[in-house]
N, CA and C of each residue as an Amber inpcrd file, in Angstrom:
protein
   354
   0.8170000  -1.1820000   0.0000000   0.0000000   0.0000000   0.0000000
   0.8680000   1.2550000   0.0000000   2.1280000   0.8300000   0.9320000
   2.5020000   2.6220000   0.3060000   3.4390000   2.4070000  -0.8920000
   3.7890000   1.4370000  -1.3530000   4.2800000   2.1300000  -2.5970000
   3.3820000   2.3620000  -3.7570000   2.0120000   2.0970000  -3.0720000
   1.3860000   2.7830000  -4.3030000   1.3060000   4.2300000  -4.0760000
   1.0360000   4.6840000  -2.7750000   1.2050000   5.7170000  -2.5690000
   2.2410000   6.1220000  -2.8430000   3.4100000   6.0180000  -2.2920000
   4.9920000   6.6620000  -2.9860000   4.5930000   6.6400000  -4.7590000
   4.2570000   5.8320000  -5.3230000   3.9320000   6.0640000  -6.5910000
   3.3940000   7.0890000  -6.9320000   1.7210000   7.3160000  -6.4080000
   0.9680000   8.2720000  -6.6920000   1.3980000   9.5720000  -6.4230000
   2.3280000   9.5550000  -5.3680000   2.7710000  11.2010000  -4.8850000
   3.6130000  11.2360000  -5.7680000   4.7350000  10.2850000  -6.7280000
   5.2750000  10.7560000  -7.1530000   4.9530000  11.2310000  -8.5410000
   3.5640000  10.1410000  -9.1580000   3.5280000  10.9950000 -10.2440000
   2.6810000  12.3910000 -10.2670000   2.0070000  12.2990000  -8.8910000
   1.6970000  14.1460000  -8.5280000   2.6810000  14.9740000  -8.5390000
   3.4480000  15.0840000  -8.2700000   4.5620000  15.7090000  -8.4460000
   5.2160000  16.0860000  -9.5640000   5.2060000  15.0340000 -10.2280000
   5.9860000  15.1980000 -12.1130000   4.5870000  15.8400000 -12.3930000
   3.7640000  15.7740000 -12.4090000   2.5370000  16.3000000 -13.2100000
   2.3780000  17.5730000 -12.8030000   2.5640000  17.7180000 -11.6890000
   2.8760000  19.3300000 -10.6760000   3.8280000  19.8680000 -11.3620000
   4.7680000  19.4220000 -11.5710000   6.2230000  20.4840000 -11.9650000
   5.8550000  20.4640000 -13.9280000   4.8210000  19.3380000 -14.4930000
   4.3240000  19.6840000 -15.9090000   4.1480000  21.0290000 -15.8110000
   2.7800000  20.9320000 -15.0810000   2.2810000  22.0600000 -14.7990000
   2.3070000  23.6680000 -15.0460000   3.4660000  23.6520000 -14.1540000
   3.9550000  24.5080000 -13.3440000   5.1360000  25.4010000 -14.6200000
   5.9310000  24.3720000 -15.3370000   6.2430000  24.3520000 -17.0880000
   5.8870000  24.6270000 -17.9500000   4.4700000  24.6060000 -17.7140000
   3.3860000  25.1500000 -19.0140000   2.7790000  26.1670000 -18.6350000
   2.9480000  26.4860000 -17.3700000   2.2110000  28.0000000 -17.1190000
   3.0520000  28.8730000 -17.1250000   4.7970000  28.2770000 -16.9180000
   5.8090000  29.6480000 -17.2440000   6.0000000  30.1180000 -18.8110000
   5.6820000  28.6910000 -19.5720000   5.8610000  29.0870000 -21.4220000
   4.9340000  30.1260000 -21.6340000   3.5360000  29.5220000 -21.3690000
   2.4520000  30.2250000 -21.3240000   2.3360000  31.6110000 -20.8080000
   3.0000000  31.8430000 -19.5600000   2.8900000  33.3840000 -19.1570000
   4.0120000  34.1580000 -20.1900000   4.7770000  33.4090000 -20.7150000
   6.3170000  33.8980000 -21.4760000   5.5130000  34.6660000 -23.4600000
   5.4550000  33.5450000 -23.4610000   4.2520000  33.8760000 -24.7650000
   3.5230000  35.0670000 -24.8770000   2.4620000  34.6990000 -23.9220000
   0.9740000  35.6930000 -23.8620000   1.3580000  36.8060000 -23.3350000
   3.0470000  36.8230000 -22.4820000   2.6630000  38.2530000 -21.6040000
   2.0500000  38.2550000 -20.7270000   1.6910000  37.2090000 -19.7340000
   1.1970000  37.2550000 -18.6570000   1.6810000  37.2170000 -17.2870000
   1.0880000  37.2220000 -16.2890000   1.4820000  37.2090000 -14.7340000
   1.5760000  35.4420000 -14.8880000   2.3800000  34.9050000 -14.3010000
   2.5040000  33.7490000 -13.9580000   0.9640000  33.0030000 -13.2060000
   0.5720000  33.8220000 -12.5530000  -0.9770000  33.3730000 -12.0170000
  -2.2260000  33.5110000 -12.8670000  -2.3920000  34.3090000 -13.6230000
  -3.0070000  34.3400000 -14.8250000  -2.7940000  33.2110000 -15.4610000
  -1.8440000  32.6420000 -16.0370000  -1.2980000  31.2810000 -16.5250000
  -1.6150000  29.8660000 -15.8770000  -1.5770000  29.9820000 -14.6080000
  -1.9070000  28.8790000 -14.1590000  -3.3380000  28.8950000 -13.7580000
  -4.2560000  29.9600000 -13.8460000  -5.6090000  29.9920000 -13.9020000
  -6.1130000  29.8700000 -15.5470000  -5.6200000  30.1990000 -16.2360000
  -6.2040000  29.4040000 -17.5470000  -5.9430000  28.1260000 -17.4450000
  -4.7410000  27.4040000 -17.1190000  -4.7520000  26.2060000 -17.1220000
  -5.5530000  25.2210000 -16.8170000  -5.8240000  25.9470000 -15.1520000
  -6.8480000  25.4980000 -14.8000000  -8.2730000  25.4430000 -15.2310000
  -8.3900000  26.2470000 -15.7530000  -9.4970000  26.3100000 -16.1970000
 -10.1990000  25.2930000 -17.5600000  -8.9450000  24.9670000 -18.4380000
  -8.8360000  24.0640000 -19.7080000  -8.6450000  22.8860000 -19.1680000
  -7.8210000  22.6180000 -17.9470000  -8.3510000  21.1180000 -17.2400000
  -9.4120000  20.6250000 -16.5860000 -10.5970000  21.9480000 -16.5350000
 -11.7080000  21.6790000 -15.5580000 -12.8330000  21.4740000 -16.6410000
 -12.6520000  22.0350000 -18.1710000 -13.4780000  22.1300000 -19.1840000
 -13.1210000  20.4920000 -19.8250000 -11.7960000  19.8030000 -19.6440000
 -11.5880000  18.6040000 -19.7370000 -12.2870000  17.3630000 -19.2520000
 -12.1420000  17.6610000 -17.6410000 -12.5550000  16.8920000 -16.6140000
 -14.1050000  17.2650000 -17.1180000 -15.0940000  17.8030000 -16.9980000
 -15.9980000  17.8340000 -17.2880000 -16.5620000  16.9960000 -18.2210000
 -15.7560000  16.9770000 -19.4050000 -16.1530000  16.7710000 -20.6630000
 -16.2530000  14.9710000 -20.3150000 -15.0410000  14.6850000 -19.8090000
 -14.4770000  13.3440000 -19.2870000 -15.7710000  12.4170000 -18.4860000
 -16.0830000  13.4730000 -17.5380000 -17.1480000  12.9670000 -16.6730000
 -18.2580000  12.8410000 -17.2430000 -18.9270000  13.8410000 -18.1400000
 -20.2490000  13.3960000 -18.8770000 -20.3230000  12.5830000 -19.9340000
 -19.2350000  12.0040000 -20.4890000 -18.9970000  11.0130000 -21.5060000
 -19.2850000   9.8010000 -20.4830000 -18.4070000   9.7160000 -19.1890000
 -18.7220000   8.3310000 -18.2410000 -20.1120000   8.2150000 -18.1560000
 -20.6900000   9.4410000 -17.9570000 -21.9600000   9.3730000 -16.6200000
 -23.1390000   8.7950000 -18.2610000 -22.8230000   9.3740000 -19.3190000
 -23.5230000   8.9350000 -20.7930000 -23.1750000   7.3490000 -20.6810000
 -22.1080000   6.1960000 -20.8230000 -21.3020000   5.3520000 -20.8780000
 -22.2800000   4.5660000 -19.8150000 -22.2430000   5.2750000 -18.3290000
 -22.8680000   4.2410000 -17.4730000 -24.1500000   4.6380000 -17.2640000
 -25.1360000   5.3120000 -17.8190000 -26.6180000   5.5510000 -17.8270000
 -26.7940000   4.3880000 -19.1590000 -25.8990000   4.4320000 -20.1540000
 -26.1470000   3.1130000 -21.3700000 -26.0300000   1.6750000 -20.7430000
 -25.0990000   1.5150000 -20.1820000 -24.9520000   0.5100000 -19.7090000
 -25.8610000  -0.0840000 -18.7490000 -26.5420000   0.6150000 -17.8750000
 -27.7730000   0.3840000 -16.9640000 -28.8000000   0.1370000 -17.8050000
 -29.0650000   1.1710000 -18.8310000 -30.6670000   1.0460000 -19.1200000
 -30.0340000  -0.2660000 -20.6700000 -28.9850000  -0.6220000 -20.7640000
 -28.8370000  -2.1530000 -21.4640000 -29.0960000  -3.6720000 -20.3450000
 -28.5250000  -3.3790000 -18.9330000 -29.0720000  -4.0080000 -17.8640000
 -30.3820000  -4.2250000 -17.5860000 -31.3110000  -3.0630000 -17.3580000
 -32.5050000  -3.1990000 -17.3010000 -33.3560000  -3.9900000 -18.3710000
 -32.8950000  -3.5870000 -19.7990000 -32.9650000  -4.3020000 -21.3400000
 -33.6010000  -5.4130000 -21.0060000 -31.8610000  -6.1320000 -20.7170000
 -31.5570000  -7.8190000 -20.6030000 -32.8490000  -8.2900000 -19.1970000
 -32.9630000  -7.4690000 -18.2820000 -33.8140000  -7.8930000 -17.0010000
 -35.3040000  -8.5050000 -17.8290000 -35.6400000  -7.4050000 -18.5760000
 -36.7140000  -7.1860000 -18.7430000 -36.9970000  -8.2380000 -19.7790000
 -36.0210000  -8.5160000 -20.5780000 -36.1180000 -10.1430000 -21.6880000
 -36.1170000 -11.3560000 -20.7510000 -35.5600000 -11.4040000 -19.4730000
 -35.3620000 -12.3990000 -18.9730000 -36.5830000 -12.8660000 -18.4140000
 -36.9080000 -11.6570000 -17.8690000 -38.4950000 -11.7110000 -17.2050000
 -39.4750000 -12.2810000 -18.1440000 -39.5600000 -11.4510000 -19.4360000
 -40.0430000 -12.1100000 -20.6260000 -40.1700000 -13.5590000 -21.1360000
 -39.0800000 -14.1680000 -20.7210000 -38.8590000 -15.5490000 -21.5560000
 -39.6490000 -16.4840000 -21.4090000 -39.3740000 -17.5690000 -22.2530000
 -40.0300000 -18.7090000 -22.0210000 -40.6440000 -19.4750000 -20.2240000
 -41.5350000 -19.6010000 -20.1260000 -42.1330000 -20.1820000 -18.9690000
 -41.2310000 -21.5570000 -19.0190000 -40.8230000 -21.7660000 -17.4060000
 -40.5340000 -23.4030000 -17.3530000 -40.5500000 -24.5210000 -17.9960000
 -42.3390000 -24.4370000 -17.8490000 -43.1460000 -25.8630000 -18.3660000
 -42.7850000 -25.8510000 -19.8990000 -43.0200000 -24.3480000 -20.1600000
 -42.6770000 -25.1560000 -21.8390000 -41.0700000 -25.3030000 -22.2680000
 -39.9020000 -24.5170000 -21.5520000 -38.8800000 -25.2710000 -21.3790000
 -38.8040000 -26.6940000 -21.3720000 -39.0990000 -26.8330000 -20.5810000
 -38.8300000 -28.1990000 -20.2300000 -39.3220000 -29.4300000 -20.8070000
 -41.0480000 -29.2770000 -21.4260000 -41.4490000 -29.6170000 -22.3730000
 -41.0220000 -30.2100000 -23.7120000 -40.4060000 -28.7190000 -24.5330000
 -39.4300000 -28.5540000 -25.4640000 -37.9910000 -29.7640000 -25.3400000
 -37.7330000 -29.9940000 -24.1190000 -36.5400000 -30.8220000 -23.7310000
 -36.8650000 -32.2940000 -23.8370000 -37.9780000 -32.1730000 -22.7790000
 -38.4790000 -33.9840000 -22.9490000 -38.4670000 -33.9250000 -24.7710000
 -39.3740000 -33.2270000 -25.1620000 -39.3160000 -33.4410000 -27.1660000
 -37.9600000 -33.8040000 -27.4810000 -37.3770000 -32.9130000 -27.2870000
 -36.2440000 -33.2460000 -27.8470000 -35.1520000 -34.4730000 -27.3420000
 -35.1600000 -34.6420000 -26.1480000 -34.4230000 -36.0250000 -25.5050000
 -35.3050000 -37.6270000 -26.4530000 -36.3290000 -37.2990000 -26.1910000
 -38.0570000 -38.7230000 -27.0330000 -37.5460000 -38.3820000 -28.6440000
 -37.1320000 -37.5640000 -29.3520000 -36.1240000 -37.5290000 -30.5870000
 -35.3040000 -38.0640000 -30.2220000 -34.1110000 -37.9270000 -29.9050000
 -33.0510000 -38.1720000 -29.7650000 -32.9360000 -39.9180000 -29.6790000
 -33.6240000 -39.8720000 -28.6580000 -33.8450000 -41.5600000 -28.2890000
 -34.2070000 -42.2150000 -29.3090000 -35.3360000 -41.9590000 -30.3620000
 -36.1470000 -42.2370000 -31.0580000 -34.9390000 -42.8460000 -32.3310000
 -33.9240000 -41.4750000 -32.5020000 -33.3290000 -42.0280000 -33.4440000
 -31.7890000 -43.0290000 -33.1320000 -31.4550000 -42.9150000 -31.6320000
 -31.1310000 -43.7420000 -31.2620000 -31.1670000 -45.5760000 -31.2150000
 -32.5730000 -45.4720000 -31.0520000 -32.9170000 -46.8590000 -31.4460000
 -32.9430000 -47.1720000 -32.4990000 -33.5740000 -46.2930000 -33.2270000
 -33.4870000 -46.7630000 -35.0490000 -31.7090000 -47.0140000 -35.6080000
 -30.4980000 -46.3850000 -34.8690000 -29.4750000 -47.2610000 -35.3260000
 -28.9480000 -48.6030000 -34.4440000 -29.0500000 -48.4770000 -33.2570000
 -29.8120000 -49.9360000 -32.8270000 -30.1730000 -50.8820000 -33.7300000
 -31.2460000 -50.3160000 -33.9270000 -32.4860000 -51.7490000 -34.5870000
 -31.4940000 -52.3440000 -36.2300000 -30.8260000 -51.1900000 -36.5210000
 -30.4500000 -51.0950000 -38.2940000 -28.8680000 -52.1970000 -38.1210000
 -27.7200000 -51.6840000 -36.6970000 -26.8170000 -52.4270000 -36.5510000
 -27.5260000 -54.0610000 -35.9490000 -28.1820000 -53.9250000 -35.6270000
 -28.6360000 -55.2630000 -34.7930000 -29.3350000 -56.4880000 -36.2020000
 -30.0760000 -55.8150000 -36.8670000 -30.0750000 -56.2520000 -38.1860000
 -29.3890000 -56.5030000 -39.1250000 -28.5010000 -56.0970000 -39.0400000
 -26.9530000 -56.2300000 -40.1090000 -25.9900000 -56.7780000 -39.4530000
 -26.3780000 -57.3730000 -38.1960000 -25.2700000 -58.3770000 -37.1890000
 -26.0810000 -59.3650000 -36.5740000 -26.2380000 -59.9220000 -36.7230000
 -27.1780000 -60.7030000 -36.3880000 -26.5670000 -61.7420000 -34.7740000
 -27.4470000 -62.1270000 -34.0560000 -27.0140000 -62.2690000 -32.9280000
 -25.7400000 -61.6650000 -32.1910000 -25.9930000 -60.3960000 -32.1430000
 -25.2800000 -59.2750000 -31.9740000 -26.3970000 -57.9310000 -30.9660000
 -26.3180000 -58.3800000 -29.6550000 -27.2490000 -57.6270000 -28.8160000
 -26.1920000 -56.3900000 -28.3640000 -26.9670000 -55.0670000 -28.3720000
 -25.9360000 -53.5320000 -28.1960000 -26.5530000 -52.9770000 -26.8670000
 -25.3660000 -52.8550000 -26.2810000 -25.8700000 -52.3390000 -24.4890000
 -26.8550000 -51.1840000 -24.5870000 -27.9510000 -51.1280000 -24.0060000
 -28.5040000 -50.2910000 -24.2740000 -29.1450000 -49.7070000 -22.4700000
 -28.2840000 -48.8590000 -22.2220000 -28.3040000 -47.9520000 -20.7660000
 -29.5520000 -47.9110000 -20.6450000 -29.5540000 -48.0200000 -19.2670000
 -31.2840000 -47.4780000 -18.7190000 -31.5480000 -46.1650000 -18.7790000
């Protein structure tokens, strides 16, 4: 835990002394007070952060009302009984054609009985 912290302070710091770099070019340029400079800055990182945050808060209002979506299909779906229904059908197929290669090898081998599981 603290070297994440030693981490984090340190890249506060490099990002501090960025900073602090771009508001002396910046005051050098424009002709400004050094504080003037670092209040525009600020100000173009807060029009950032903003921008940043309502793209998330867009991102996770989609993502919820795609949650709710999926809730609301689930709720929707097929009832149990006919699940399950649908399954017995399809297992009473399955079987069905099961036996028919059964019956076809057992015929083409003659005294030749094929384990047939309970």
């Amino acid at each position: 835990m603290d070297e994440y912290k030693t981490d984090y302070l340190e890249a506060a710091a490099e990002e501090a002394e960025r900073f602090r770099e771009a508001a002396m070019i910046l005051a050098e340029r424009a002709g400004i007070s050094a504080e003037e400079a670092i209040y525009r800055i600020q100000e173009a990182v807060q029009v950032i952060r903003d921008e940043i945050t309502s793209i998330a808060d867009a991102l996770t209002s989609a993502v919820e009302k795609f949650i709710t979506q999926v809730e609301e299909v689930v709720a929707q779906a097929e009832p149990k009984h006919r699940r399950r229904k649908r399954q017995r059908e399809r297992a009473a197929l399955i079987e069905r054609r099961y036996m028919v290669q059964i019956r076809h090898y057992e015929r083409a081998h003659p005294f030749r009985r094929v384990y047939k599981p309970p």
